[in-house]
PDB file of N, CA, C and O in Angstrom:
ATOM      1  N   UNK A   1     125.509 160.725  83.118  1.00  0.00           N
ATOM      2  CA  UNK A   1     125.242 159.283  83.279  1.00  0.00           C
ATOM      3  C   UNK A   1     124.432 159.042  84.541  1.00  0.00           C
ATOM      4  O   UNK A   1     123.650 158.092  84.513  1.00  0.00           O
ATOM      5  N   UNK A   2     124.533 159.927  85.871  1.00  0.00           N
ATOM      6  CA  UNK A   2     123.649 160.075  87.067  1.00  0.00           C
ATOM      7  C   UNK A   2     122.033 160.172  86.464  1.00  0.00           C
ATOM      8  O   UNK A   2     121.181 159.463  87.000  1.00  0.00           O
ATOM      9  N   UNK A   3     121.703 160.966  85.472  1.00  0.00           N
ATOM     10  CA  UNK A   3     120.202 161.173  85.541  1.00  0.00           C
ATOM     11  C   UNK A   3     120.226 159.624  84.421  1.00  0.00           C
ATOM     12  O   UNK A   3     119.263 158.964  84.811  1.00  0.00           O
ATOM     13  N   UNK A   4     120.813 158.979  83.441  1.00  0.00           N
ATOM     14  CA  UNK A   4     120.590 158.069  83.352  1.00  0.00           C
ATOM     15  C   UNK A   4     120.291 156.932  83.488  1.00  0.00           C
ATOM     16  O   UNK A   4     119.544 156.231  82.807  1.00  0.00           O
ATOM     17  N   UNK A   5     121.194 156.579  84.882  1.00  0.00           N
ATOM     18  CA  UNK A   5     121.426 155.632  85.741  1.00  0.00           C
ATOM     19  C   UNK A   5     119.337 156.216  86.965  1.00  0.00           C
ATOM     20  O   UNK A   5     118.288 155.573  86.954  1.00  0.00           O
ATOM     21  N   UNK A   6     119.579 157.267  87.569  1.00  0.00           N
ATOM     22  CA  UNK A   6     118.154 157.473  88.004  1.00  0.00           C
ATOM     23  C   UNK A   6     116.975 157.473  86.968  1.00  0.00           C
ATOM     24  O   UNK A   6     115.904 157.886  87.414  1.00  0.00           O
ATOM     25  N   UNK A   7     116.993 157.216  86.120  1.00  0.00           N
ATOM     26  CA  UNK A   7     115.809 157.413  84.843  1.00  0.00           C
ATOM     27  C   UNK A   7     115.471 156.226  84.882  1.00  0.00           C
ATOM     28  O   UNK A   7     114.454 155.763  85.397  1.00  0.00           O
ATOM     29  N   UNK A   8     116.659 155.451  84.112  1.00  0.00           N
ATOM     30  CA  UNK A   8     116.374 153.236  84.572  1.00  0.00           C
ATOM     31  C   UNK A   8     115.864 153.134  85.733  1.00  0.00           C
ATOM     32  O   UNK A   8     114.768 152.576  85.690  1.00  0.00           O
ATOM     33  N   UNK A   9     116.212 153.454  86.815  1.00  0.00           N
ATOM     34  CA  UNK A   9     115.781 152.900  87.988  1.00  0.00           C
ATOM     35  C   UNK A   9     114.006 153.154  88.230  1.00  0.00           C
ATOM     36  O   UNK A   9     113.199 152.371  88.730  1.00  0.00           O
ATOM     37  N   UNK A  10     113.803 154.369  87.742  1.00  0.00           N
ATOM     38  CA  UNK A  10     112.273 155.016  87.535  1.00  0.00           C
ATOM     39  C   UNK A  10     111.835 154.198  86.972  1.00  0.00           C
ATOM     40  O   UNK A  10     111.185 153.311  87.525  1.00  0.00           O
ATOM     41  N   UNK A  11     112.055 154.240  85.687  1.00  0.00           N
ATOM     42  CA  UNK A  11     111.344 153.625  84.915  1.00  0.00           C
ATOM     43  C   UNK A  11     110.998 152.262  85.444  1.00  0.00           C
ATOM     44  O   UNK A  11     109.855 151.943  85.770  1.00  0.00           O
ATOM     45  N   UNK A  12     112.045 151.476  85.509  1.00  0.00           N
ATOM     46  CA  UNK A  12     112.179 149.920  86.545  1.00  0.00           C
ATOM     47  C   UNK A  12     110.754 149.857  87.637  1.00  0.00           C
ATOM     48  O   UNK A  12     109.715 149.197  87.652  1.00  0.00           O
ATOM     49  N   UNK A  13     111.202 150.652  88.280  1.00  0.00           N
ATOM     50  CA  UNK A  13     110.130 151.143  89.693  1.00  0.00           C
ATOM     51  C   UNK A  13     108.684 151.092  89.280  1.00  0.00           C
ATOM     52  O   UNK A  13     107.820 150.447  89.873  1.00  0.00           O
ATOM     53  N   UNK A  14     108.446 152.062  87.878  1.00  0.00           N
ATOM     54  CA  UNK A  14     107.152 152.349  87.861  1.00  0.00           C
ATOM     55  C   UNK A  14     106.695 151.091  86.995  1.00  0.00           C
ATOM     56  O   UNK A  14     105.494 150.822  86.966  1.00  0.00           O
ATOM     57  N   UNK A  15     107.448 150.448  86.413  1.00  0.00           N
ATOM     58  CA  UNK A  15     106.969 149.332  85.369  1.00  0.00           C
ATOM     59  C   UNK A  15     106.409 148.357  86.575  1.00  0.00           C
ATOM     60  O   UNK A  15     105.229 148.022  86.682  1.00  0.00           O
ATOM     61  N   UNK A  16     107.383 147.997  87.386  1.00  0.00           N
ATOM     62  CA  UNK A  16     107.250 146.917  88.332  1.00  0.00           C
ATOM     63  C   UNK A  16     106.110 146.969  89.025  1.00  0.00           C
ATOM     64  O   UNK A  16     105.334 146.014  89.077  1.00  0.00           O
ATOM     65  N   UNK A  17     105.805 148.699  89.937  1.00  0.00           N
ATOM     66  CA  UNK A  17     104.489 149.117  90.431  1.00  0.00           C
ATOM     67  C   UNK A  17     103.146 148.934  89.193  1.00  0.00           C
ATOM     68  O   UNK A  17     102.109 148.409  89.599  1.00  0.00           O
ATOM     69  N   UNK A  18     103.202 149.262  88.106  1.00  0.00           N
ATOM     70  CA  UNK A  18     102.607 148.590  86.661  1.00  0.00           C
ATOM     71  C   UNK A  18     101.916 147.557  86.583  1.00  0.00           C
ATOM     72  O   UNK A  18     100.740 147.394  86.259  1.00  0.00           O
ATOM     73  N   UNK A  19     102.987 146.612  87.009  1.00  0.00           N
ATOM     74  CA  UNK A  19     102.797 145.151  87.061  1.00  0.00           C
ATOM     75  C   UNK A  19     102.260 144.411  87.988  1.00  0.00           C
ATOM     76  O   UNK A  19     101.721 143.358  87.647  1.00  0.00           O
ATOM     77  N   UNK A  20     102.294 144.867  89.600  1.00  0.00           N
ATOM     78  CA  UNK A  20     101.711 145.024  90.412  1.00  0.00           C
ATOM     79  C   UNK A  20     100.149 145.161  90.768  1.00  0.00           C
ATOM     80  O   UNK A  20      99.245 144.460  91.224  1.00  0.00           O
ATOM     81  N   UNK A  21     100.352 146.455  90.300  1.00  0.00           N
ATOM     82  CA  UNK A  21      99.006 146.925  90.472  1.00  0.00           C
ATOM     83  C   UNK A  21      98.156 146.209  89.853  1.00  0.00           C
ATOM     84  O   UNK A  21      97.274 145.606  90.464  1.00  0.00           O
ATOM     85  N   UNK A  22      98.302 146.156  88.395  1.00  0.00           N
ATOM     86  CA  UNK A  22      96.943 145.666  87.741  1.00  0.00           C
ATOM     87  C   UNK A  22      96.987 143.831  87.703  1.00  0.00           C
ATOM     88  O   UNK A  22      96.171 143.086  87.160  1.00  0.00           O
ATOM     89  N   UNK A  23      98.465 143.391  88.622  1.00  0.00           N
ATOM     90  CA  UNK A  23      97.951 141.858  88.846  1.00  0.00           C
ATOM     91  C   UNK A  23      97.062 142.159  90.345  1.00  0.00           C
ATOM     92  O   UNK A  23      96.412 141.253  90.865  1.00  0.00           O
ATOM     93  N   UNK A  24      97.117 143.173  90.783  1.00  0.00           N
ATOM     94  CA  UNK A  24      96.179 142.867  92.004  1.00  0.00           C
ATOM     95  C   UNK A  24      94.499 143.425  91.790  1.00  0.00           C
ATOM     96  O   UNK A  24      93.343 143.151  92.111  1.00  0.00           O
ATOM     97  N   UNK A  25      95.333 144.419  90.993  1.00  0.00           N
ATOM     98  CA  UNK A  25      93.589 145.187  90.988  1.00  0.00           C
ATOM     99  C   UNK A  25      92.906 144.531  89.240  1.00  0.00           C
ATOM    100  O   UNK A  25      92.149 145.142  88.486  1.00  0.00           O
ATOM    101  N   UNK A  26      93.545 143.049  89.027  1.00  0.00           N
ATOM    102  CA  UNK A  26      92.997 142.761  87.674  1.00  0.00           C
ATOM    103  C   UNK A  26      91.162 142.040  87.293  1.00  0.00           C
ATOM    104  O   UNK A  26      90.419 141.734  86.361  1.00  0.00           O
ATOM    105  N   UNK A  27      91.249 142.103  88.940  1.00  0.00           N
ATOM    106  CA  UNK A  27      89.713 141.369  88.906  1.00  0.00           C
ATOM    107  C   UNK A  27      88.855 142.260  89.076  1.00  0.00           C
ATOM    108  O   UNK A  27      87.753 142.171  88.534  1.00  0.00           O
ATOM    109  N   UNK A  28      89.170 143.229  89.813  1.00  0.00           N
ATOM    110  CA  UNK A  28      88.201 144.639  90.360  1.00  0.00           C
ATOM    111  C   UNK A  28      87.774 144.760  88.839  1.00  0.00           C
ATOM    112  O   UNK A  28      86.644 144.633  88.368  1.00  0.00           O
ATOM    113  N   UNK A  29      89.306 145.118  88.008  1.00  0.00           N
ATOM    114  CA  UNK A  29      88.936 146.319  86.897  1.00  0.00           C
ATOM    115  C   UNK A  29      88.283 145.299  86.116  1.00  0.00           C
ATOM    116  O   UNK A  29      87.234 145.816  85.733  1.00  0.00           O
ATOM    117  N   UNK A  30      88.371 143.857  85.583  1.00  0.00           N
ATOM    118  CA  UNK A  30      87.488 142.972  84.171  1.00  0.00           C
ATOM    119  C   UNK A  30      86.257 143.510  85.446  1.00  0.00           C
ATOM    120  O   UNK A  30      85.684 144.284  84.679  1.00  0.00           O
ATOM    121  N   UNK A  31      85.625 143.633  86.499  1.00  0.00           N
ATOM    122  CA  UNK A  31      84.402 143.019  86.640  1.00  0.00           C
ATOM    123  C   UNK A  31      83.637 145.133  86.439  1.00  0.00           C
ATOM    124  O   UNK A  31      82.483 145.494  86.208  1.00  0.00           O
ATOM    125  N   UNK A  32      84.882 145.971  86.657  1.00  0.00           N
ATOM    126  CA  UNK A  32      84.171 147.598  86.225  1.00  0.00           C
ATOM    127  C   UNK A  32      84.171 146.710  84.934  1.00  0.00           C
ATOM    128  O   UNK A  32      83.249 145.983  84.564  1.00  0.00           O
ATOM    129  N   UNK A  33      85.213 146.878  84.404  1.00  0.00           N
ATOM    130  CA  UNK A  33      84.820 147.335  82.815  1.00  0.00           C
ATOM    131  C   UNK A  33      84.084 146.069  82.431  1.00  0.00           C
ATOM    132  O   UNK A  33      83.600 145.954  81.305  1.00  0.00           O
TER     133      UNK A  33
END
């Protein structure tokens, strides 16, 4: 249940960094692509 409980939290982490990122970097990337 430990690597479970650390897996959610990952996952959590990287979704959030996810969400993050491409609300900050969302203008850079429409004006690359």
């Amino acid at each position: 249940s430990h690597l479970k409980i650390h897996g959610d939290i990952v996952t959590t982490i990287t979704h959030f960094l996810y969400q993050f990122w491409r609300n900050y970097f969302s203008e850079d990337i429409s004006t690359v692509t």
